[in-house]
C-alpha positions in Angstrom: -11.8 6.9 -9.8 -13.6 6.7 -6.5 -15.1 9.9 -4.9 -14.3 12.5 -2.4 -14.3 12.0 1.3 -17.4 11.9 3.0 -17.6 14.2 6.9 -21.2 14.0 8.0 -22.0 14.9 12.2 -23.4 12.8 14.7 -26.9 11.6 14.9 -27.3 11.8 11.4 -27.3 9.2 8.5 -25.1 9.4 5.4 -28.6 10.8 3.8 -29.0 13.7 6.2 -31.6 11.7 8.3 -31.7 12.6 11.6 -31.9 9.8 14.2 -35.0 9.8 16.5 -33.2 10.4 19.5 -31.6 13.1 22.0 -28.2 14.5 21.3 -25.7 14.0 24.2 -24.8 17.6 24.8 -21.9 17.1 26.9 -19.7 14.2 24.6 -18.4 15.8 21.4 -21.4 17.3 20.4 -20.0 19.0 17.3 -17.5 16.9 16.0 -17.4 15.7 12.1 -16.2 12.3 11.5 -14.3 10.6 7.8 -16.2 7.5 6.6 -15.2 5.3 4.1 -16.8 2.3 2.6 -15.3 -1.1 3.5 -17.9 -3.5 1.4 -21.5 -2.4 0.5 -22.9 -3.8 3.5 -20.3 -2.1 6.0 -18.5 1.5 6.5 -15.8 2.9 8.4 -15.3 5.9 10.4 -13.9 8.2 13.2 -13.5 11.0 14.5 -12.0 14.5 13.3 -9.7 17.4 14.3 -10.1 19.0 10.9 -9.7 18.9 7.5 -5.7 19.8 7.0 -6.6 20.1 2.6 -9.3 18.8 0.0 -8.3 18.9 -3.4 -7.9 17.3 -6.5 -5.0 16.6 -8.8 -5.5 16.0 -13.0 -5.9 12.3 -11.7 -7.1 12.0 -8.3 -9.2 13.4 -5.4 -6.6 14.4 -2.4 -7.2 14.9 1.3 -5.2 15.6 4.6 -7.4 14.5 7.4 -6.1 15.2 11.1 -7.8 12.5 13.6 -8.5 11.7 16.9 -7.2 8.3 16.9 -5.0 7.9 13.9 -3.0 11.3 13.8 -2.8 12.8 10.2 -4.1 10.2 7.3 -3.4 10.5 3.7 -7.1 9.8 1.7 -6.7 9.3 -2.0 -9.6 9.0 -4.5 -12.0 8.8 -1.1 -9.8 5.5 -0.1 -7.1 6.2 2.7 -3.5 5.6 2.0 -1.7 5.8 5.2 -2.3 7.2 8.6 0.3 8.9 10.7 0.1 6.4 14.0 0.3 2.9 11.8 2.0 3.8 8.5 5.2 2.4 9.9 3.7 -1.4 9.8 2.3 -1.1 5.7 5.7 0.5 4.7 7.7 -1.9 6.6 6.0 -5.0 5.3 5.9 -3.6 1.4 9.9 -2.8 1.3 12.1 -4.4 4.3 11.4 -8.3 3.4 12.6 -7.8 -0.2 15.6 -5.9 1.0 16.9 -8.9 3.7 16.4 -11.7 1.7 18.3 -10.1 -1.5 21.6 -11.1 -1.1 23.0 -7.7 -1.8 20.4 -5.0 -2.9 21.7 -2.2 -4.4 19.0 -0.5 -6.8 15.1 -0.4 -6.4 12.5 1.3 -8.5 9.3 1.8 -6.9 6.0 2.0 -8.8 3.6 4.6 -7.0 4.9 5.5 -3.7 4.0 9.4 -4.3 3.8 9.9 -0.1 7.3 9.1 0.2 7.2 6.5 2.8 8.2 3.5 0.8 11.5 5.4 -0.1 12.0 6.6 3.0 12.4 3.0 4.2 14.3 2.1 1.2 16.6 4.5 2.0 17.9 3.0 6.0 19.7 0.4 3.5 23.4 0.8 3.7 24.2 -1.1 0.6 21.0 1.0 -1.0 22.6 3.1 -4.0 20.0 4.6 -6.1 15.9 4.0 -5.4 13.9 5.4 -8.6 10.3 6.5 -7.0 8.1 6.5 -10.2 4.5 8.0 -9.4 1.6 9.4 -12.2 0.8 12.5 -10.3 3.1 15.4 -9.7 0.3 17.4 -7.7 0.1 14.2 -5.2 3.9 13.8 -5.1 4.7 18.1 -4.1 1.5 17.2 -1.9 2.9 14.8 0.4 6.6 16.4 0.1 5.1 19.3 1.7 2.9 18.5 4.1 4.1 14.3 5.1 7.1 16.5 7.0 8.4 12.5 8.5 9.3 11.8 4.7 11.1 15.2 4.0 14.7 13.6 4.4 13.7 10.9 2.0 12.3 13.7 -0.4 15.8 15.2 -0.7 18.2 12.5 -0.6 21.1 12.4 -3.0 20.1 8.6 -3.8 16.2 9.4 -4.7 15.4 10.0 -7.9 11.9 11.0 -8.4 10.2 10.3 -11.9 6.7 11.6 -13.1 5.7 9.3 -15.5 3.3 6.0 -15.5 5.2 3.2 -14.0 4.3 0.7 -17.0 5.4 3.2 -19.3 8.7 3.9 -17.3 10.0 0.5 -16.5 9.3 -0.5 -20.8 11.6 2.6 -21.7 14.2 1.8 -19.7 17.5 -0.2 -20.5 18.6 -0.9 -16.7 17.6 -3.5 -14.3 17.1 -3.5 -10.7 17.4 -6.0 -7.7 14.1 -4.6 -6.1 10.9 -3.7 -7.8 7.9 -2.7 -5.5 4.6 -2.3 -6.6 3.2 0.5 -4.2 0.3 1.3 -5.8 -3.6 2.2 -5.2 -5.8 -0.6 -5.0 -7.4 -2.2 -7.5 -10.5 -0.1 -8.1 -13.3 -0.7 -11.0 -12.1 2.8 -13.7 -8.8 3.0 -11.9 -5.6 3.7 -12.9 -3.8 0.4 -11.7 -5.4 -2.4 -12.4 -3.2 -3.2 -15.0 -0.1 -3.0 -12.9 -1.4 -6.3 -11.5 -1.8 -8.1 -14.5 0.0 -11.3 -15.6 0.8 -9.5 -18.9 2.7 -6.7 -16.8 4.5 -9.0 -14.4 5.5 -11.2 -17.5 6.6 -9.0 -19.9 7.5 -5.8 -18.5 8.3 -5.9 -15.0 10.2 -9.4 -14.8 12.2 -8.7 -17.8 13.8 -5.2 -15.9 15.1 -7.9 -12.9 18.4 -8.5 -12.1 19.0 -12.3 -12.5 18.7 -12.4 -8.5 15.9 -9.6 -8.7 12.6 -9.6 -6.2 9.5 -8.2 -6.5 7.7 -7.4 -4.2 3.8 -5.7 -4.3 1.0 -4.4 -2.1 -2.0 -7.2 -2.3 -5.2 -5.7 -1.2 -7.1 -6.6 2.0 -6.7 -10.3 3.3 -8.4 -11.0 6.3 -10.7 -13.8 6.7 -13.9 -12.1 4.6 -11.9 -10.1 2.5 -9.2 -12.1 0.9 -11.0 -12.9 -2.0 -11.8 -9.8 -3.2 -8.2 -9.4 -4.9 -5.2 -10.7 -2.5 -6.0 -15.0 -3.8 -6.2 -13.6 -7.3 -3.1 -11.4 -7.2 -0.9 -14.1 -5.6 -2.2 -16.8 -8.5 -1.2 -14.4 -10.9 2.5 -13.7 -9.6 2.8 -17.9 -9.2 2.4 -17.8 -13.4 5.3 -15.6 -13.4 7.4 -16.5 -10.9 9.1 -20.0 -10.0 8.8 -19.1 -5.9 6.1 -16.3 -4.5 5.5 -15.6 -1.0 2.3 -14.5 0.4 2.4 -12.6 3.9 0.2 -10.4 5.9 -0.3 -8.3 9.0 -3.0 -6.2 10.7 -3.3 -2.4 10.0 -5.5 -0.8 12.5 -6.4 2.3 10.7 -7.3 -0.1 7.6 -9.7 -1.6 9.8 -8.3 -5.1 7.9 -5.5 -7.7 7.7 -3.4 -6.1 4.9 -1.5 -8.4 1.8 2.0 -9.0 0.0 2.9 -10.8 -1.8 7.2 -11.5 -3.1 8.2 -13.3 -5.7 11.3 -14.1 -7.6 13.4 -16.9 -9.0 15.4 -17.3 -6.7 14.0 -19.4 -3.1 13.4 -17.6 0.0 15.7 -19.4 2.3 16.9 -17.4 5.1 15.6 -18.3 8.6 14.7 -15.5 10.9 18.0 -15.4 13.1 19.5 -14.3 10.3 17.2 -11.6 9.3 17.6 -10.6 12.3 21.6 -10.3 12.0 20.5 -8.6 8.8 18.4 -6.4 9.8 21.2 -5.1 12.4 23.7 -5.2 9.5 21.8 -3.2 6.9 19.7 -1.0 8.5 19.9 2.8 10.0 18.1 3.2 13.1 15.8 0.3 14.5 12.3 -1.1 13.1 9.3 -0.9 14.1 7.2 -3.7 13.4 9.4 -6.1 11.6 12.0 -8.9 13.0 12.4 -12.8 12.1 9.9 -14.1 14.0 6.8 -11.5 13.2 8.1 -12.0 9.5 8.2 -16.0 9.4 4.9 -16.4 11.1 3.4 -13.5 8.8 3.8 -15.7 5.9 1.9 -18.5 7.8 -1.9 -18.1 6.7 -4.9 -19.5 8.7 -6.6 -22.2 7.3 -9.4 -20.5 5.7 -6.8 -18.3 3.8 -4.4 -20.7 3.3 -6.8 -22.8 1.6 -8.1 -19.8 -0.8 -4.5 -19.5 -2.1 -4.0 -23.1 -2.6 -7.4 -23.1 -5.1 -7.6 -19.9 -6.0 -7.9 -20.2 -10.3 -8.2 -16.7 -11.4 -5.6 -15.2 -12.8 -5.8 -11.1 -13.2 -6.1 -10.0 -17.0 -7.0 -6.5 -18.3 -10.0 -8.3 -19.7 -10.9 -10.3 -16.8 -9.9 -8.2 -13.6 -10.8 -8.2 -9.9 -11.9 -5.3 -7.8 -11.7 -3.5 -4.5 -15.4 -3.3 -3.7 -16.7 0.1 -2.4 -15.0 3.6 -2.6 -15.0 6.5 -0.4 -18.2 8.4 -0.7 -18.4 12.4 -0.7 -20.8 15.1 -0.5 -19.6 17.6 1.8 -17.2 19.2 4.1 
């Protein structure tokens, strides 16, 4: 589990230290700022409104931040989730690819998810007819429901249903198969609760067994930008490419992540739809208009620079419960 958020003030370091030099009286004097650990060597941070809620569920550490630049954000376990402002380009990355290049998508089950958003986007599908949004933590889950107010349609629609149960431990009990699984789920932390929902075990013999024949998966693959792709998004794409006969790795910048973000789909069926006719899908299937997301900005999301393209090609680890990868780094927390 990582730790709570960290708000420290200007002019001092994380230790309290105060920096030999004069405070600027007249720029933001007494604002607090959110910082998060990126890699041991390097921290993120910005500015604050206030702290909406600090918590902490039976599982996790919860705050609602409200910020200058990125609106409301969503930190879990000190690692954010989602911000208000950029939300839109993770969630429509993680579910709308899956949904345009199934032929006819009708059920999706969704492991993690708790904020809602994933669902919510899930949910513009016409042909959509039941999405099963399985999350560990009830206290995160009524969280998000009451104060993410974008996601409260999603919250109460007739086609949600809402399971509080581990995701692993769901999907095994279950008879039915689905045309969409999507792995929203927390990183990959060292003593977290989801490292093993990237294994090849899980992939192989739990979640591709509950696919329909023409079933896709589709997951959340950890930072992948040029120094950070190694740390889990090579390995977690090497792993899927045991499982599955074609896998597609894709990316895309999220500003409040401060990194190129991952994917990765997979399924046995090929990926052979050209970006016109997403497009023509997209106009087809969905309520209300995207974001982020059309043909071209998907096609050329799935086209790596060298550097990364080459890590994926060679990458040789594959992710076991014995021999896993981490996120390095967590949120740090002392006080508000």
């Amino acid at each position: 589990m990582g730790e709570a958020v960290e708000i420290f003030y200007p002019n001092h370091f994380c230790n309290g230290t105060t920096k030999n030099q004069p405070v600027d009286e007249t720029h933001h004097q007494f604002d607090s700022w959110y910082e998060e650990t990126i890699d041991e060597d390097l921290k993120w941070s910005f500015a604050l409104k206030s702290v909406l809620y600090k918590g902490a569920s039976e599982y996790q550490d919860i705050a609602l931040l409200d910020t200058k630049r990125f609106g409301k954000v969503l930190v879990i376990d000190g690692k954010m989730q989602s911000a208000e402002v950029d939300e839109f380009i993770y969630h429509e990355c993680l579910i709308h690819p899956a949904l345009l290049f199934h032929s006819n998508p009708k059920t999706m089950f969704i492991m993690g998810g708790g904020e809602g958003s994933a669902a919510r986007e899930a949910l513009r599908y016409k042909s959509i007819d039941e999405v099963v949004m399985c999350d560990i933590d009830e206290e995160v889950v009524n969280f998000c429901r009451r104060y993410l107010t974008v996601n409260r349609d999603a919250f109460c629609n007739k086609k949600l249903n809402l399971v509080i149960n581990d995701a692993k431990a769901e999907l095994e009990k279950r008879n039915e198969k689905f045309d969409i699984i999507v792995g929203d789920l927390a990183d990959p932390v060292e003593g977290g609760p989801c490292y093993q929902l990237y294994t090849k075990s899980f992939y192989e013999k739990i979640l591709k067994p509950k696919l329909n024949e023409n079933g896709i998966f589709v997951t959340q693959a950890g930072p992948a930008g040029i120094f950070t792709h190694k740390e889990v998004f090579s390995s977690i794409y090497n792993t899927i490419r045991q499982v599955f006969k074609y896998v597609l790795a894709y990316t895309a910048h999220v500003p409040s992540f401060a990194d190129t973000w991952g994917w990765v789909m997979a399924s046995d069926q090929p990926f052979s739809i050209g970006a016109e006719e997403i497009d023509k899908r997209i106009a087809e299937r969905v309520d209300g208009e995207l974001l982020y997301l059309n043909g071209s900005s998907f096609l050329s999301s799935a086209t790596m620079n060298k550097t990364v393209y080459l890590s994926l090609l060679n990458e040789t680890h594959v992710y076991t419960e014995e021999n896993a990868r981490f996120i390095p780094g967590h949120g740090l927390g002392n006080h508000l």
